[in-house]
C-alpha beads as a LAMMPS data file, in Angstrom:
LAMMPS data file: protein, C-alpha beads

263 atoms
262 bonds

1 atom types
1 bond types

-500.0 500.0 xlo xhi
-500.0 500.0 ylo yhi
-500.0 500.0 zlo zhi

Masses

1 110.0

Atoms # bond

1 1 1 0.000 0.000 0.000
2 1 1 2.544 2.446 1.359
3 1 1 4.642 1.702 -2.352
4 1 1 1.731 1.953 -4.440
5 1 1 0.783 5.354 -2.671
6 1 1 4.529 6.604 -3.216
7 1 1 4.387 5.623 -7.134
8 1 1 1.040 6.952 -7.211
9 1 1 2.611 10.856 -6.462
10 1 1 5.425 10.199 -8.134
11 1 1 2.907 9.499 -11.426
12 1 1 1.352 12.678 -10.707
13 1 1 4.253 14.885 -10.464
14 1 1 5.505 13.498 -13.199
15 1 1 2.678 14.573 -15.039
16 1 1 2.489 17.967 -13.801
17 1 1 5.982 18.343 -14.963
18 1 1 5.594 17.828 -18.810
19 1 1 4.902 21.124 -20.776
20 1 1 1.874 21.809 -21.990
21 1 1 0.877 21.269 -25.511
22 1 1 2.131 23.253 -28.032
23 1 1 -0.454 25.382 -29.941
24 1 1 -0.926 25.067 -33.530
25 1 1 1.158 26.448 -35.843
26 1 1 -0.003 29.369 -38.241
27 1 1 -1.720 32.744 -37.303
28 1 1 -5.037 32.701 -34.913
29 1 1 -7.898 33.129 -36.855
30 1 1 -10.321 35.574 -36.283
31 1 1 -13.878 34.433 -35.205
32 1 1 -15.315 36.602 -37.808
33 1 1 -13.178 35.423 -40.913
34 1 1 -11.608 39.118 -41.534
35 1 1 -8.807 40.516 -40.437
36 1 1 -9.628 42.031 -37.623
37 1 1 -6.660 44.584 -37.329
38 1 1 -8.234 45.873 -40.566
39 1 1 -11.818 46.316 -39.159
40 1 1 -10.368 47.970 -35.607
41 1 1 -8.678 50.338 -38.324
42 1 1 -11.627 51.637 -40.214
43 1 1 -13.138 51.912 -36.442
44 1 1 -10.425 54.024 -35.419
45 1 1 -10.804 55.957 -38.029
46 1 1 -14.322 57.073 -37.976
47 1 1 -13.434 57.847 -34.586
48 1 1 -10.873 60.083 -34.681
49 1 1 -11.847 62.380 -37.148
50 1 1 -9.339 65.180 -37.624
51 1 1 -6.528 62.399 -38.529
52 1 1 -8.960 61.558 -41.213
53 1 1 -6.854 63.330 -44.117
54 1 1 -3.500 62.396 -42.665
55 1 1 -4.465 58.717 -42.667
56 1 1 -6.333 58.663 -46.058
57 1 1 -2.951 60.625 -47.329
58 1 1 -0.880 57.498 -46.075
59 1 1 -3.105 54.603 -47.486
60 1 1 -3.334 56.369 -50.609
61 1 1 0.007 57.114 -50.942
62 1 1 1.454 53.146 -50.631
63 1 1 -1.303 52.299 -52.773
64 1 1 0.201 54.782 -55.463
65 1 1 3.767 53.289 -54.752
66 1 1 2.356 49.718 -55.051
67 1 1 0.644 49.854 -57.970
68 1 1 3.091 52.685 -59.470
69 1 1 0.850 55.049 -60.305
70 1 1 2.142 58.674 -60.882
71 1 1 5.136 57.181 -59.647
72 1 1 6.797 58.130 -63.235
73 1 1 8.360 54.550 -62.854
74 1 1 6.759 53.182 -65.912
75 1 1 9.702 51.382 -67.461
76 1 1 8.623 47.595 -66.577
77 1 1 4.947 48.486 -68.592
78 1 1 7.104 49.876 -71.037
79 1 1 9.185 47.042 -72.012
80 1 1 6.200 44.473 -71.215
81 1 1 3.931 46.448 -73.884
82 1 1 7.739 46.586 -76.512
83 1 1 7.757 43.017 -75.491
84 1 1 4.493 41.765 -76.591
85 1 1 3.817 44.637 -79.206
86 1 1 7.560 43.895 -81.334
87 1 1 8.775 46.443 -83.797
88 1 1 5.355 47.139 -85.225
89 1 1 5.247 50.592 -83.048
90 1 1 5.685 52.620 -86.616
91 1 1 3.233 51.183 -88.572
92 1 1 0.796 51.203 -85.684
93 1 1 1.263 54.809 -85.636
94 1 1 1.062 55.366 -89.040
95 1 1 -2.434 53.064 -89.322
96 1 1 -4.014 55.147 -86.480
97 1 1 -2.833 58.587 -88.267
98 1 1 -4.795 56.768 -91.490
99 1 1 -7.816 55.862 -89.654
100 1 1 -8.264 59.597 -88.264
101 1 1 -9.481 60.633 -91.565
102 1 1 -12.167 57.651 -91.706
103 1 1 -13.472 57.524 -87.884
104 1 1 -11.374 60.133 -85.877
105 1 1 -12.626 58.946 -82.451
106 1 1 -10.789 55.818 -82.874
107 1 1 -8.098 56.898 -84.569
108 1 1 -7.128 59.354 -81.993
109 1 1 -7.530 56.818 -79.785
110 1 1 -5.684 54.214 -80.984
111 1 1 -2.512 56.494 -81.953
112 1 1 -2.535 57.260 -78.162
113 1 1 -2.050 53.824 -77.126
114 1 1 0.761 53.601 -79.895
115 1 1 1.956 56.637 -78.637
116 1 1 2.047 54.999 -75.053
117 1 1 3.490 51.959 -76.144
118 1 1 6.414 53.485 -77.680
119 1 1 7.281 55.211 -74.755
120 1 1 6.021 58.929 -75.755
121 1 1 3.654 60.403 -73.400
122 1 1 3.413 63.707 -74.740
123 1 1 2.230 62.391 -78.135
124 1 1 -0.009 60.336 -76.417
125 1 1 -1.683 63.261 -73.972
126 1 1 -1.831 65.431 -77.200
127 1 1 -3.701 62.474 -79.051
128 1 1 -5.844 62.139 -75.736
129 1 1 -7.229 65.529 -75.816
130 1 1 -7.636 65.398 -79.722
131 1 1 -10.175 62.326 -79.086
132 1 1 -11.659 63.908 -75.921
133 1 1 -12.788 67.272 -78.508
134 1 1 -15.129 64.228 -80.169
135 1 1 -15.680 61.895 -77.038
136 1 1 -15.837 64.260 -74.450
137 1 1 -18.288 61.738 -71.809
138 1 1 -15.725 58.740 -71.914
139 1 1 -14.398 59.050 -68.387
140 1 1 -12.173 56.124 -68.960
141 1 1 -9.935 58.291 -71.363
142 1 1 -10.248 61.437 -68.831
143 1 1 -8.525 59.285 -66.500
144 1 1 -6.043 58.121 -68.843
145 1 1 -5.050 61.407 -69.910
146 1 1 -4.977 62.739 -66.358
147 1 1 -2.913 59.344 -65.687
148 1 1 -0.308 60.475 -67.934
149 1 1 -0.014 63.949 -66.398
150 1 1 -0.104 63.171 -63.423
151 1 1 3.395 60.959 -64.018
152 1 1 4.332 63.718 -65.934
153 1 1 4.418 65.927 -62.723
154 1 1 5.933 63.621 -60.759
155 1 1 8.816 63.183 -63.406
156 1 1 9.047 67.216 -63.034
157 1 1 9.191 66.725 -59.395
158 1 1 11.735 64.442 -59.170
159 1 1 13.701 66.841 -61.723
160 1 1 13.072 69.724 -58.989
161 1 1 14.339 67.975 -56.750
162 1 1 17.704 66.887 -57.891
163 1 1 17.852 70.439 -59.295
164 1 1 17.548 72.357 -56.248
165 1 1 20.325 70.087 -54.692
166 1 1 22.475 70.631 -58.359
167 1 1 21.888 74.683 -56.906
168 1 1 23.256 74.330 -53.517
169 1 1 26.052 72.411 -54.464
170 1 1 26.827 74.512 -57.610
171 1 1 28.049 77.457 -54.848
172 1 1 29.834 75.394 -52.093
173 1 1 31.181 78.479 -50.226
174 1 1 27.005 79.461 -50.235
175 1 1 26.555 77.938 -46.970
176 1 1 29.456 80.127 -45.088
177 1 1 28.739 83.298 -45.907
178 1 1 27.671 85.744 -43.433
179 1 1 24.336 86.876 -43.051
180 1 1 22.955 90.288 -43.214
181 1 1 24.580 93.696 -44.060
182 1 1 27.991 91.365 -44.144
183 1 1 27.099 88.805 -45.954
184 1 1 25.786 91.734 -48.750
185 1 1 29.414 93.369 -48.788
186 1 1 31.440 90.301 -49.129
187 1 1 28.768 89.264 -52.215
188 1 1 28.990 85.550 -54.128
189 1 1 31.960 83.776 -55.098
190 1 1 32.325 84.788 -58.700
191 1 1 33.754 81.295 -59.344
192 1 1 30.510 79.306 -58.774
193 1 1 28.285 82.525 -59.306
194 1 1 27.117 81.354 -63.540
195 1 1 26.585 78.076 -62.361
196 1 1 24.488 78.722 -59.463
197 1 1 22.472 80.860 -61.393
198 1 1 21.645 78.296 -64.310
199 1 1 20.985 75.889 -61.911
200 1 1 18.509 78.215 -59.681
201 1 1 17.044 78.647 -63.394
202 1 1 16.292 75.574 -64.025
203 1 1 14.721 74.869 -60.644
204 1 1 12.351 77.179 -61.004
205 1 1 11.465 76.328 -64.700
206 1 1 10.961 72.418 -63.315
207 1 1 8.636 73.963 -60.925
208 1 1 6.544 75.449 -62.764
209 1 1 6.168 72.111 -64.909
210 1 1 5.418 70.396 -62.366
211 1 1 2.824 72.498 -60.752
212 1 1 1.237 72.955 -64.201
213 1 1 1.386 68.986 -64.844
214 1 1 -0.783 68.216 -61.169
215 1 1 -3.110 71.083 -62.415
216 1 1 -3.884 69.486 -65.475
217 1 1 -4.262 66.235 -63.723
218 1 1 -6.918 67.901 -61.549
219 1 1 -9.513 69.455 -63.913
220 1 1 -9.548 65.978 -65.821
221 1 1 -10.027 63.805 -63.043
222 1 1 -12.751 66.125 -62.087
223 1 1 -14.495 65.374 -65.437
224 1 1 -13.653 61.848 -64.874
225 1 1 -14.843 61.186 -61.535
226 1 1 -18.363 63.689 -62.286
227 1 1 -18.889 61.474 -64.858
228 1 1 -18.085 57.683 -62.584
229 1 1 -18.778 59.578 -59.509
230 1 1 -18.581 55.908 -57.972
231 1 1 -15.541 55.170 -59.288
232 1 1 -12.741 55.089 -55.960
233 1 1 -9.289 55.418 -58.376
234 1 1 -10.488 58.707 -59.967
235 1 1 -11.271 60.310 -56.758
236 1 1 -8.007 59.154 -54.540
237 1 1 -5.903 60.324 -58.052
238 1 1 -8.016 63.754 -57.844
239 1 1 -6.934 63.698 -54.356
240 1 1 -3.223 63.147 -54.907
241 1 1 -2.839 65.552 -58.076
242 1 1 -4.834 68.308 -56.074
243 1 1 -2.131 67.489 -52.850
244 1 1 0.485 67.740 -54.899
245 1 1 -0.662 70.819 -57.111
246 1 1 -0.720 72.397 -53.938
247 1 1 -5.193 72.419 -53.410
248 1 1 -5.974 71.504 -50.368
249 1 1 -9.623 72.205 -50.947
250 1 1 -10.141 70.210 -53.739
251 1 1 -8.277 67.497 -51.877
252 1 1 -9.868 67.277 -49.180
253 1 1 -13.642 67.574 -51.004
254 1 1 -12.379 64.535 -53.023
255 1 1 -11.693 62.568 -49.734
256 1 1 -14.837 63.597 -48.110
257 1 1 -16.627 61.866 -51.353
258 1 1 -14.490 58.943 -51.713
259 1 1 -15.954 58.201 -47.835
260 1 1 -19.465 58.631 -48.850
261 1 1 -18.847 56.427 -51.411
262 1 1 -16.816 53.911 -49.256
263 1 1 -17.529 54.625 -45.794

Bonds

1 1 1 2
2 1 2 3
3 1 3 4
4 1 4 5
5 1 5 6
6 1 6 7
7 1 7 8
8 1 8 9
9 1 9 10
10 1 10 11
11 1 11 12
12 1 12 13
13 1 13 14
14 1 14 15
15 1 15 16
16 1 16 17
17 1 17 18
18 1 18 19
19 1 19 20
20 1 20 21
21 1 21 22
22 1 22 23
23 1 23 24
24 1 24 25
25 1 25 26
26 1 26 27
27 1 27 28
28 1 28 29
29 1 29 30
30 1 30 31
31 1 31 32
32 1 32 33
33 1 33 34
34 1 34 35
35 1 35 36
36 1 36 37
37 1 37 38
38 1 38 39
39 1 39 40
40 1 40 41
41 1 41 42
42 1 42 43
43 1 43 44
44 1 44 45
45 1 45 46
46 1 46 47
47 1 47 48
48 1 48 49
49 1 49 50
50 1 50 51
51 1 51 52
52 1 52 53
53 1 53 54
54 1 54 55
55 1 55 56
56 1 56 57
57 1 57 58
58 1 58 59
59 1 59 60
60 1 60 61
61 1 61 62
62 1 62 63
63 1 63 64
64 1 64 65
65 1 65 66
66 1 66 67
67 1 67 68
68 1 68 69
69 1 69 70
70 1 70 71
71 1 71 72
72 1 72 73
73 1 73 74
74 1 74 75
75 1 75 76
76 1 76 77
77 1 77 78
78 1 78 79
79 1 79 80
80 1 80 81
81 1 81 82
82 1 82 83
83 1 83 84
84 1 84 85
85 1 85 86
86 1 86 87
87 1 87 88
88 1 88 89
89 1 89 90
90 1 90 91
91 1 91 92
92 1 92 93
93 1 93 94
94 1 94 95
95 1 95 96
96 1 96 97
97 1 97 98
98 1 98 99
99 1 99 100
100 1 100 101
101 1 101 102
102 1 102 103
103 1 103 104
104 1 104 105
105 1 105 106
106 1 106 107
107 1 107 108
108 1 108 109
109 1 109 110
110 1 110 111
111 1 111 112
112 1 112 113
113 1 113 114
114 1 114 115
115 1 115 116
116 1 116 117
117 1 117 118
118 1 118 119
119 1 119 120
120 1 120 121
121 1 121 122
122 1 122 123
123 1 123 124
124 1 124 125
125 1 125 126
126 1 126 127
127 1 127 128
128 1 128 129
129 1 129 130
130 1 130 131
131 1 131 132
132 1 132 133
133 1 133 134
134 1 134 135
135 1 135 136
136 1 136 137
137 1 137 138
138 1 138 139
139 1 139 140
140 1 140 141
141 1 141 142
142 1 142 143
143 1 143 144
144 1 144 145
145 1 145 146
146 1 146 147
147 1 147 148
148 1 148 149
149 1 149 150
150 1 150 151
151 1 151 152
152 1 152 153
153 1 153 154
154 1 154 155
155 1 155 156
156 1 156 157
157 1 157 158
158 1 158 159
159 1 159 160
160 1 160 161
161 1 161 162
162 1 162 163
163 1 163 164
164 1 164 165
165 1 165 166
166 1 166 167
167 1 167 168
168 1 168 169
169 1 169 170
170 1 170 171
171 1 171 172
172 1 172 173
173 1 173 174
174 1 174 175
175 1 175 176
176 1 176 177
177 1 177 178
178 1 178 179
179 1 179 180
180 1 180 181
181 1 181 182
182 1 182 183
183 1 183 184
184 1 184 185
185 1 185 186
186 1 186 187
187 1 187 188
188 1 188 189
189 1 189 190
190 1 190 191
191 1 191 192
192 1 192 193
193 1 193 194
194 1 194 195
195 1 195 196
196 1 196 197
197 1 197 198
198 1 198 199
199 1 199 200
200 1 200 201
201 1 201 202
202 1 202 203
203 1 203 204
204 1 204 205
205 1 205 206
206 1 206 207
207 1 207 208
208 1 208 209
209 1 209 210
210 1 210 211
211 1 211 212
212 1 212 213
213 1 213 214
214 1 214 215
215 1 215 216
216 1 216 217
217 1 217 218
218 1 218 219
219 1 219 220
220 1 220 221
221 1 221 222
222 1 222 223
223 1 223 224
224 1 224 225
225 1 225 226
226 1 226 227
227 1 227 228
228 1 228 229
229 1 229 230
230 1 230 231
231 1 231 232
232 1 232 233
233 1 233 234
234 1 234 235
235 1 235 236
236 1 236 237
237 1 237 238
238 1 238 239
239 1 239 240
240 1 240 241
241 1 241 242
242 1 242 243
243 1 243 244
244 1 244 245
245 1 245 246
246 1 246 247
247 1 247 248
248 1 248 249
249 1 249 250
250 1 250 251
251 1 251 252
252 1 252 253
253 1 253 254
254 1 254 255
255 1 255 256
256 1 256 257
257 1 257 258
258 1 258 259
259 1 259 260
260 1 260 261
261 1 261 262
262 1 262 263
């Protein structure tokens, strides 16, 4: 009796002692079948308002990065649409330029997918708005052309940028002069003074592309989303060109519809 009572305990520690079972691998599954850091998201942010834009900004903007949109990044399309369309970019051109004369709509429109598939945007935006004179209530090409100018102002953005730093580091001793009534007297190094003017030039002149590029972009996404008021690209693009064109008004009216449409 006494043995049995001893093995007995020493059973039952034993089997306190082993670990519990592991869980299963993978990641916990939520009751409800969604993601449920998704859902407290969209909870969060109905209830904190005034981050509203900020957040909206963010989401937008890694959807623009992920999908490359305005991004100006268009060289993997490019060579996809070389890839599968050959060397037949000439006469594909020259048959749309042909087929303006019989049914203009469509030949505008197909020379500005030739135009786009040989790499020349311009062309293509000036095609655009030649078939948007005869079509002027397909909202598809209104956010095509507004596509295309919108990467345009992005290209002239990143241009900007590189040519404001091209400024500061075409005058070096810039950064040491002294300031005020001094700094007047003692005047810019002659040496770097032609240089730093071009450059300051040419920063402004990218500018102004820019700018006028996201302006453009705005007025057609406007037609485009007025005419698929529904549609959720054409309002977070309106939103993004009118950011970046500096119109916080228009902006923000085209977030305030894209959450009526999605709330």
């Amino acid at each position: 009796m006494a043995r049995a009572a001893v093995k007995a305990k020493q059973q039952a520690a034993k089997a306190k002692a082993q670990p519990a079972k592991a869980r299963a691998r993978g990641r916990r599954r939520h009751s409800g079948g969604g993601n449920p850091n998704q859902q407290l998201f969209f909870v969060r942010l109905r209830r904190h308002q005034k981050w509203l834009y900020a957040l909206l900004a963010v989401v937008f903007g890694l959807s623009f990065v992920g999908l490359g949109v305005g991004s100006g990044n268009g060289g993997g399309l490019q060579e996809l649409y070389n890839g599968i369309f050959g060397g037949s970019g000439g006469s594909s051109i020259s048959k749309a330029q042909d087929e303006i004369k019989k049914d203009p709509a469509k030949g505008y429109r197909d020379l500005a997918t030739a135009y786009e598939q040989q790499g020349h945007p311009a062309l293509a935006m000036q095609a655009l708005t030649s078939y948007l004179r005869v079509k002027k209530d397909d909202a598809t090409r209104w956010g095509e052309l507004g596509g295309l100018e919108l990467t345009a102002g992005s290209k002239y953005a990143t241009q900007y940028q590189q040519a404001q730093q091209a400024a500061q580091a075409a005058d070096p001793s810039a950064p040491f002069l002294p300031s005020g009534t001094l700094g007047s007297a003692v005047g810019q190094n002659p040496t770097y003074a032609d240089a730093s003017q071009k450059a300051s030039a040419r920063t402004s002149l990218l500018y102004q592309k820019a700018v006028g590029a996201y302006g453009l972009a705005v007025k057609d996404y406007q037609k485009a989303s007025t005419l698929r008021p529904r549609n959720p690209l054409f309002l977070q693009q309106l939103a993004t060109a009118a950011e970046n064109a500096g119109n916080n008004q228009v902006a923000g009216h085209a977030l305030q519809r894209y959450l009526r449409v999605y709330p």
